[in-house]
Rosetta silent file (secondary structure, phi, psi, omega in degrees, C-alpha in Angstrom):
SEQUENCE: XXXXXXXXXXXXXXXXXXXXXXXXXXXXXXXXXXXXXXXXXXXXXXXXXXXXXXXXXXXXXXXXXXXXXXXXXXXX
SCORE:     score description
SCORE:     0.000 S_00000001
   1 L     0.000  -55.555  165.965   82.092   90.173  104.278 S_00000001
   2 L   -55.740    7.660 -176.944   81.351   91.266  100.640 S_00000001
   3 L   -94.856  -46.481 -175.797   84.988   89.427   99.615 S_00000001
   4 H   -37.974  -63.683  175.816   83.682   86.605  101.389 S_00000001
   5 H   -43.709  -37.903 -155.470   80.679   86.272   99.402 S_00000001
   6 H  -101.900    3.537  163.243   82.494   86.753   95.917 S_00000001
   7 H   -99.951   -7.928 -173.285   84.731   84.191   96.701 S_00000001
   8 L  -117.103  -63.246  169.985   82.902   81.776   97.866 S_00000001
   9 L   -63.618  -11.868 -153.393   78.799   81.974   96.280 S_00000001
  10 L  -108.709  131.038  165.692   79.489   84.105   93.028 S_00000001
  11 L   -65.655   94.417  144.765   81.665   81.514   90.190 S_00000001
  12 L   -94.432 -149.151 -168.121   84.258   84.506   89.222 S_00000001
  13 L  -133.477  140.002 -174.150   87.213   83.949   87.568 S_00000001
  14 H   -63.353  -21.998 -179.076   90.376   84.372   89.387 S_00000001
  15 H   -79.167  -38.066 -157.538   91.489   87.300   87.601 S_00000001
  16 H   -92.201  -32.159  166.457   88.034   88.934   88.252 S_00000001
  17 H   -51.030  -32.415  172.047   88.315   88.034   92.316 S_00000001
  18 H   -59.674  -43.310 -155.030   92.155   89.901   92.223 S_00000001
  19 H   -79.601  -30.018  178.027   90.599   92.872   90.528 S_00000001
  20 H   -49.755  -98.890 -152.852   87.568   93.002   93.248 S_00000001
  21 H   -34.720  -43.548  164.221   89.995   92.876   95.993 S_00000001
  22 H   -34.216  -90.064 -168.248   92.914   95.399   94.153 S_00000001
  23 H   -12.018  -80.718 -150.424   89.426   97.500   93.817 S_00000001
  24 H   -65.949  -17.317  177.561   88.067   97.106   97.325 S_00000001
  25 H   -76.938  -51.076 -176.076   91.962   97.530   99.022 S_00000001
  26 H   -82.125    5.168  178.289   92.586  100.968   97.129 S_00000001
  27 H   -90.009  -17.279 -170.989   88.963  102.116   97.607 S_00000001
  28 H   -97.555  -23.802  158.410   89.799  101.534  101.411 S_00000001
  29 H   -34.510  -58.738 -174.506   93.185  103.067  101.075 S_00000001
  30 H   -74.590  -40.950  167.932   91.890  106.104   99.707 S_00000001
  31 H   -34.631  -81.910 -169.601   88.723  106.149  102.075 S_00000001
  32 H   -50.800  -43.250 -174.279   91.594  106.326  104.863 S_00000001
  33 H   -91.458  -32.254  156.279   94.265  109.112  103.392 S_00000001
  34 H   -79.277  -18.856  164.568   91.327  111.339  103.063 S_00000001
  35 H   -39.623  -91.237 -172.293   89.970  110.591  106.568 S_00000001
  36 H   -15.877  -42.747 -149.124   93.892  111.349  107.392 S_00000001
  37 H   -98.072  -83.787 -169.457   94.457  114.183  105.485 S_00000001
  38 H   -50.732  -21.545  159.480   91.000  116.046  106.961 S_00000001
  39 H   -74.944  -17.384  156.324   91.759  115.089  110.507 S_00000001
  40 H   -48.251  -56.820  175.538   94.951  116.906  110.312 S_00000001
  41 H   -85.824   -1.679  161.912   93.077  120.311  109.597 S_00000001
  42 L  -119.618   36.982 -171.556   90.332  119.727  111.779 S_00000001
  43 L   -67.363  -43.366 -168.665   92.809  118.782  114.725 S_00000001
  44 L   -60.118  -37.790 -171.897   93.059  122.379  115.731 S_00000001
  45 L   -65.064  -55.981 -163.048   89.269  123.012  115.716 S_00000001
  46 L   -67.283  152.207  119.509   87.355  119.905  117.593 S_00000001
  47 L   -43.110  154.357  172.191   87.705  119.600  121.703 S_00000001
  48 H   -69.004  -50.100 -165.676   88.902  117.158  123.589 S_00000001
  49 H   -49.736  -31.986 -170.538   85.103  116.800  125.107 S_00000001
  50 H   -85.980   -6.822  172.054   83.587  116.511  121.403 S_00000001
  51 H   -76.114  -84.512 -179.549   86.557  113.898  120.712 S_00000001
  52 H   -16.422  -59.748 -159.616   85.179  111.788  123.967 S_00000001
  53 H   -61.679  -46.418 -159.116   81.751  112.276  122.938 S_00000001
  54 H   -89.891  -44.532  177.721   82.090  111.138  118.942 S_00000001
  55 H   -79.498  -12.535  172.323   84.135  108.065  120.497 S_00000001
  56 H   -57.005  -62.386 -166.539   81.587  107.057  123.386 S_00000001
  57 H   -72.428  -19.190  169.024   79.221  107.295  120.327 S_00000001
  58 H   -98.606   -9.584  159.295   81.327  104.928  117.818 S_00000001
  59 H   -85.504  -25.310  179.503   81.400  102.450  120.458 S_00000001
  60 H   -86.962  -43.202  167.843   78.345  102.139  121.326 S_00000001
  61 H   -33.571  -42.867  174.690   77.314  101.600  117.532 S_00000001
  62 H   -44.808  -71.454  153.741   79.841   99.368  117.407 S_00000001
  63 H   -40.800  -24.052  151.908   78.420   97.311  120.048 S_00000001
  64 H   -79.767  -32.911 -165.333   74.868   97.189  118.574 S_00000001
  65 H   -74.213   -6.410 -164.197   76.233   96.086  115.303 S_00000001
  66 H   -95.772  -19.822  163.198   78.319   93.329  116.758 S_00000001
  67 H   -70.999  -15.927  172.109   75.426   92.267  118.991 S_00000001
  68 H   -84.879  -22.368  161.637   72.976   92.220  115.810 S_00000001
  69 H   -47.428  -68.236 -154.472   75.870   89.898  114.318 S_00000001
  70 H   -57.297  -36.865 -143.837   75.868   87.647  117.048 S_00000001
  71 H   -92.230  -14.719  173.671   71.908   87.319  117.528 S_00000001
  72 H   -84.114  -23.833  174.272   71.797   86.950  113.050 S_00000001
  73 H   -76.239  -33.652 -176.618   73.983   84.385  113.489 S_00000001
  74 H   -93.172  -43.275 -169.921   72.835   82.122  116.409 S_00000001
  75 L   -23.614  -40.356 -168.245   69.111   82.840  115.032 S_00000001
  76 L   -74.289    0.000    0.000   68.593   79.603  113.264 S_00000001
């Protein structure tokens, strides 16, 4: 959403819209190979019930934010 923005309201320069995105791809890269890397070493540790539990619980957040999408969107 924030690429969206800096491509469409903010006047950058094309060079400074690659370097956002370069930016914002390897910040999510990295985001991800440390997830990756620490779910390896705490594979041994969690349950399956607290695995169930943490995804029951990322879904339903998921599902308020995409219903606070919809209802910011249709609002006007």
């Amino acid at each position: 959403m924030v690429g969206g923005i800096v491509s469409v309201q903010l006047h950058f320069e094309t060079a400074e819209k690659i370097a956002f995105f370069v930016v914002a791809m390897a910040t999510q890269l990295t985001v991800d190979a440390v997830k990756t890397f620490y779910a390896a070493k705490l594979r041994y540790k969690i349950k399956e019930r607290s695995i169930q539990n943490l995804n029951r619980l990322a879904g339903a957040v998921i599902i308020i934010f995409a219903i606070r999408l919809f209802v910011e969107v249709f609002k006007t």
